[in-house]
PLY file of the C-alpha trace (Angstrom):
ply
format ascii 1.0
element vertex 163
property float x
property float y
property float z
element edge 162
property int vertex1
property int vertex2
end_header
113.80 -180.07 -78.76
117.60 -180.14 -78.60
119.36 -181.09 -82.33
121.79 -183.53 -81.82
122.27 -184.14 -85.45
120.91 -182.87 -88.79
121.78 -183.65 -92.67
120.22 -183.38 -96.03
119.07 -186.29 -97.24
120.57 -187.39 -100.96
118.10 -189.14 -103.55
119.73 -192.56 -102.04
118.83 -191.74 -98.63
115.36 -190.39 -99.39
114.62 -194.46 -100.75
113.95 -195.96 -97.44
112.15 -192.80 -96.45
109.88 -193.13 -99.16
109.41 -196.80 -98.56
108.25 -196.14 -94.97
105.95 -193.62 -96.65
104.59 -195.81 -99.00
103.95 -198.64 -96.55
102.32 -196.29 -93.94
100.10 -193.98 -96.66
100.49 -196.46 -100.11
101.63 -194.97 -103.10
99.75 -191.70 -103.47
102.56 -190.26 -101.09
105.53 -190.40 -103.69
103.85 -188.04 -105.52
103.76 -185.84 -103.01
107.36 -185.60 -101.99
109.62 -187.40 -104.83
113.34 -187.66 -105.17
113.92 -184.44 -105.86
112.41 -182.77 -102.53
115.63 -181.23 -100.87
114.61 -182.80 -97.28
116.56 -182.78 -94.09
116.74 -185.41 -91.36
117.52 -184.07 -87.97
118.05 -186.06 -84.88
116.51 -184.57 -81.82
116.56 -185.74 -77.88
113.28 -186.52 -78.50
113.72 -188.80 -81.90
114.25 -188.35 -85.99
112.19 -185.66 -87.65
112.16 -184.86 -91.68
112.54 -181.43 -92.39
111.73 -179.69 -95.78
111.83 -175.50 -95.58
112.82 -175.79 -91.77
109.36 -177.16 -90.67
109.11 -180.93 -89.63
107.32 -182.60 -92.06
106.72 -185.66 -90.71
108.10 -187.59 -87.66
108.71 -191.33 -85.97
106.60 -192.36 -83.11
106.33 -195.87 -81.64
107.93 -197.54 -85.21
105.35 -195.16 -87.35
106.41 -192.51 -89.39
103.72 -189.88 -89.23
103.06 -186.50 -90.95
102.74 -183.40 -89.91
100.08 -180.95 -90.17
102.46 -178.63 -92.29
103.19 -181.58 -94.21
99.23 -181.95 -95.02
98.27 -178.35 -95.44
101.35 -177.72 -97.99
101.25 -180.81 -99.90
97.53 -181.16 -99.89
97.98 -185.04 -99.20
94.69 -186.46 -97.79
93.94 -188.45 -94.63
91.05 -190.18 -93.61
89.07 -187.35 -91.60
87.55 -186.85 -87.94
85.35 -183.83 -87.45
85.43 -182.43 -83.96
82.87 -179.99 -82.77
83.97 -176.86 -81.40
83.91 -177.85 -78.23
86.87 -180.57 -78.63
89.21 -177.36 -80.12
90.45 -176.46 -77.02
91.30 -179.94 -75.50
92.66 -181.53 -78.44
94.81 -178.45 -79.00
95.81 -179.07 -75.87
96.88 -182.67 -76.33
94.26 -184.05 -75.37
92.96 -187.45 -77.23
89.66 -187.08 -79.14
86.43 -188.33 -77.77
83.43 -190.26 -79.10
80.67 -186.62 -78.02
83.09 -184.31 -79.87
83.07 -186.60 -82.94
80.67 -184.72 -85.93
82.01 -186.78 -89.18
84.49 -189.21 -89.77
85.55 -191.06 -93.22
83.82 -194.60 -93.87
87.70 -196.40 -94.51
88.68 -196.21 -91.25
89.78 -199.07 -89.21
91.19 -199.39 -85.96
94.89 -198.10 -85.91
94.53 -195.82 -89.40
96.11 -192.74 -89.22
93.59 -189.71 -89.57
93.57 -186.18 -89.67
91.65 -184.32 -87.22
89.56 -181.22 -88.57
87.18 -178.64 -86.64
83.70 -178.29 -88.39
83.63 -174.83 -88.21
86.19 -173.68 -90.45
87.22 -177.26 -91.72
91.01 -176.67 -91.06
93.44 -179.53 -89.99
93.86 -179.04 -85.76
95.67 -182.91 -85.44
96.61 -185.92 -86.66
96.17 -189.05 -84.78
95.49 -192.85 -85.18
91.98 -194.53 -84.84
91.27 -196.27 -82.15
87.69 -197.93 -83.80
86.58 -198.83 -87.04
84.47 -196.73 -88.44
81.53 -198.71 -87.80
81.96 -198.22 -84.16
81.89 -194.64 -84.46
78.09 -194.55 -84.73
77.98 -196.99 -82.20
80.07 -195.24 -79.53
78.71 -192.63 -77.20
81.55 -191.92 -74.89
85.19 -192.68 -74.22
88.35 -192.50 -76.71
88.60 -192.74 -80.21
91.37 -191.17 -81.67
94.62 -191.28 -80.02
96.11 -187.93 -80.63
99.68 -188.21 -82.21
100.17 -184.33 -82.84
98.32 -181.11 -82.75
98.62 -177.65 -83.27
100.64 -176.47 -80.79
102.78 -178.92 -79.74
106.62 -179.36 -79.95
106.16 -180.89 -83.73
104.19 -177.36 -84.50
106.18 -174.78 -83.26
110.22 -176.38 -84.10
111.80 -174.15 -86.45
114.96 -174.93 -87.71
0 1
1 2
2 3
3 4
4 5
5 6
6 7
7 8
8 9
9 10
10 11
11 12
12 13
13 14
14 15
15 16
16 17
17 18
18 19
19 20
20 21
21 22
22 23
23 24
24 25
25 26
26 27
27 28
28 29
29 30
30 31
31 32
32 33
33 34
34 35
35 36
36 37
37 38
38 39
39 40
40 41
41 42
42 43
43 44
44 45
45 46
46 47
47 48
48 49
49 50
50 51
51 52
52 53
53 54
54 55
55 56
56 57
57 58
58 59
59 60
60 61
61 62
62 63
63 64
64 65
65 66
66 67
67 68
68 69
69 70
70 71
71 72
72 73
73 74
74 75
75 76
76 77
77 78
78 79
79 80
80 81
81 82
82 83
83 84
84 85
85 86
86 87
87 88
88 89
89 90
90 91
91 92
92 93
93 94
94 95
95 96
96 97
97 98
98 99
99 100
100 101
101 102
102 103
103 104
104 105
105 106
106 107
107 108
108 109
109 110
110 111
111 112
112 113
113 114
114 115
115 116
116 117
117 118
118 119
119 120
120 121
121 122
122 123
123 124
124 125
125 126
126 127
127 128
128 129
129 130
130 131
131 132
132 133
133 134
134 135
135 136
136 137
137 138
138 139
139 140
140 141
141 142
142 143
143 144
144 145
145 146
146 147
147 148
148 149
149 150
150 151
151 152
152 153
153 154
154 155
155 156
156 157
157 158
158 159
159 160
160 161
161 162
């Protein structure tokens, strides 16, 4: 990704930020980041990224601010969850979306266009983020084809940018 622009944010800039935030996650999210986070906004080729520590922390895409994986490991801000089978590691890693016969688990709240974090049974650790594509319901129901559209993974550009 190629910087066109960067700049820390001030506690007036961070407002807007956090209502985005708030109206993508709800409230629990303040609490995670708060006014006094030293955060960076940094304008790429490829569209506006938050920075804290020189990882990207969370990131637009198609009007939705979304967070990354750092964001979720460091902060320990939780998701709704989708547990893929080993089998799914290597092609969601690879950007590929997640399918209804990889699916183990999956939290009862979601609905169709949630955001969700995408773990691997095995050692339960966060491979992707990603938005439903069902309700919950359906997941039971569904046998084959897409469920999760993948958003980003472990990996990808989001993953590996280092300021």
């Amino acid at each position: 990704m190629l910087i066109k622009k960067r700049k820390i944010l001030s506690k007036k800039e961070k407002k807007p930020l956090l209502t985005d935030l708030n109206k993508e996650y709800g409230d629990t999210i303040s609490s995670s980041i708060g006014l006094s986070t030293m955060l960076e906004e940094v304008i790429t080729d490829e569209g506006t990224v938050i920075i804290k520590n020189g990882k990207i922390w969370f990131f637009y895409s198609d009007d939705k601010i979304i967070s990354s994986i750092y964001f979720l490991r460091e902060s320990g801000f939780e998701l709704p969850e989708v547990v893929v089978d080993i089998g799914a590691i290597k092609f969601i890693t690879n950007g590929a979306d997640v399918m209804s016969p990889g699916v183990v688990t999956f939290s009862e709240e979601i609905r169709k266009g949630t955001l969700v974090v995408i773990k691997e049974e095995k050692a339960n650790s966060i491979i992707g983020v990603g938005s439903s594509l069902i309700n919950s319901e359906d997941f039971n129901k569904s046998q084959k084809g897409k469920v999760v559209k993948l958003r980003h993974h472990l990996k990808d550009k989001m993953w590996s940018f280092r300021l």
